[in-house]
N, C-alpha and C positions, 0 to 999 in steps of 0.2 A: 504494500500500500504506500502510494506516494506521501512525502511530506504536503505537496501543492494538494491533495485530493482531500489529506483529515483538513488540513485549515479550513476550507471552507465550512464544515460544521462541527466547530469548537466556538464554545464562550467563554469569558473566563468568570470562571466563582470564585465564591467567599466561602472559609468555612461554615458559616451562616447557612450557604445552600443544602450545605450538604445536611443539617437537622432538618431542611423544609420536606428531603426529594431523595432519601437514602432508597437503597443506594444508588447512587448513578454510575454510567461506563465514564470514566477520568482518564486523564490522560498525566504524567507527572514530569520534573524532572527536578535535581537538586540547582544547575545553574544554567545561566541563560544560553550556555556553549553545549549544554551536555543534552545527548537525545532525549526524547520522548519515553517515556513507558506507560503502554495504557493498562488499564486495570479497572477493578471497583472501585469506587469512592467510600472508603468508611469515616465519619466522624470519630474520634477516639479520645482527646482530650484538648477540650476548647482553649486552655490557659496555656499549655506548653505544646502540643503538639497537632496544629491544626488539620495536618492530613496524613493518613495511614494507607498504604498497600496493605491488602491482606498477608501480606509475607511479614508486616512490623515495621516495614524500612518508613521512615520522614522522608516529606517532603517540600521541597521551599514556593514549590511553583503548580498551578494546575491550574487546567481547562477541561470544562465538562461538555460531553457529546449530549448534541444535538440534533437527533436526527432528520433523516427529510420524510417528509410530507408521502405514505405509502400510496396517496393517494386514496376515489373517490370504488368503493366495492375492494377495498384493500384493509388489510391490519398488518401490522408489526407482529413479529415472531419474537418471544421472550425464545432464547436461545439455551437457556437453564430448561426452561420446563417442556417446550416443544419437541418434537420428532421431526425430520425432516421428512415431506412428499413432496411427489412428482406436483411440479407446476410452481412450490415458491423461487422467487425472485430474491436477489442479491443485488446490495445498492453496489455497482462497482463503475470509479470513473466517471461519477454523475450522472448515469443513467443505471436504470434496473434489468438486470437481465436473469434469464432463467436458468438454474443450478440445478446440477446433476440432486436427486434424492436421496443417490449413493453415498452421499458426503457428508461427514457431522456438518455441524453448524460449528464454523471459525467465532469465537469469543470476540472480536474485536472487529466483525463485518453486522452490518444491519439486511437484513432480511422480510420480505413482503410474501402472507399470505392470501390470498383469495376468501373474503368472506363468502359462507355458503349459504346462497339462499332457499327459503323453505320454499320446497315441489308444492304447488297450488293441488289443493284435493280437485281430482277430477271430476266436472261438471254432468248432469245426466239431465235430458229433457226428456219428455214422453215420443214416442213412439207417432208416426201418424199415419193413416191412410196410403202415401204413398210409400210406407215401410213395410207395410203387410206381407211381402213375402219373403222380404229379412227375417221375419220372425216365424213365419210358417213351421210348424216339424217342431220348434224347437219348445225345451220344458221348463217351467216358469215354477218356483216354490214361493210363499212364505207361511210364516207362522197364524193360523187361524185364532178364534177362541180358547178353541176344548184343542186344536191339533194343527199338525205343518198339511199345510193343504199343499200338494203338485201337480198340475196341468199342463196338455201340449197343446200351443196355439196351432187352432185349426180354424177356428170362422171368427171372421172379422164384418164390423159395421163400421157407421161414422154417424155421427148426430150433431148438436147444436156445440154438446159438451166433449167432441171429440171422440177421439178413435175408441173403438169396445173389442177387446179381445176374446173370446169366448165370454161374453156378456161382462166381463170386467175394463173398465177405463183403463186405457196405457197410463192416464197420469196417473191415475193410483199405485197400477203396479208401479210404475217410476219409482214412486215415497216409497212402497212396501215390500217388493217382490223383487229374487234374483234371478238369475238364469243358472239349473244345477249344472249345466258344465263349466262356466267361468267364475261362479259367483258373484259377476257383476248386477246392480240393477237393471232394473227390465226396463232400459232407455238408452235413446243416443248419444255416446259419451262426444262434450263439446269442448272447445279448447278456448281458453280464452284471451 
């Protein structure tokens, strides 16, 4: 990782910060000639020692990571608690690109997952007159009173109130009734 690539997302803190925002990805060094070392951020003692690597060592200097923007259907990977899959992205060189799954998660790289959105329940409308011989042959259950009643659509109408399958309403069945080979409702699944 280039020095020119961290600079652009470093700030500099205050020990101060680090009570607000523990722990954060830091970055260290003892003098202004001597390299970087990134790490955690621990607070450890306000009066003599403002900042601690988890190894124990002081430090005179630090700048805390700030990452970029995963973007809009994106989140951040905590890199501790995550698994890596097929499809996150790796902030590298100021653009995001896609990482093998095969690969830990590097400590000191930021990484984007794909938030997943919830599959919309699929839609079912009733059945109509020009569906009647979609449905012909085929066996229709539900649950009755006293018992599971099951019939095979064989005679159909149509009226004011709509399609009648062996004198039962498609849109009833629609609410009430599956089909015993698929267990779907007895209606046209619609997409929305």
């Amino acid at each position: 990782m280039s020095e020119q690539y961290i600079e652009r997302y470093w700030r500099d803190a205050t020990p101060a910060d680090s009570i607000k925002e523990p722990p954060m990805v830091a970055r260290f060094r003892d003098e202004h000639y001597k390299g970087w070392v990134i790490d955690k951020l621990i607070y450890w003692d306000r009066s003599e020692v403002p900042w601690n690597r988890e190894s124990g060592h002081c430090y005179e200097r630090c700048q805390v990571y700030d990452p970029p923007d995963p973007g809009e259907g994106w989140r951040l990977i905590d890199v501790n608690k995550d698994v890596p899959q097929a499809g996150d992205e790796m902030w590298a060189l100021g653009k995001w690109e896609v990482r093998s799954p095969n690969l830990a998660f590097g400590k000191i790289f930021t990484y984007r997952r794909r938030i997943e959105q919830p599959k919309p329940e699929p839609k079912y409308i009733p059945f109509t007159w020009e569906d009647r011989e979609e449905l012909r042959g085929r066996i229709v259950t539900y649950v009755g009173k006293n018992r599971t009643v099951e019939f095979r659509c064989e005679s159909f109408a149509v009226d004011d109130d709509g399609l009648l399958v062996n004198d039962t309403y498609a849109a009833w069945l629609c609410k009430n009734a599956v089909f015993v080979d698929t267990k779907e409702p007895v209606g046209r699944k619609v997409t929305l």
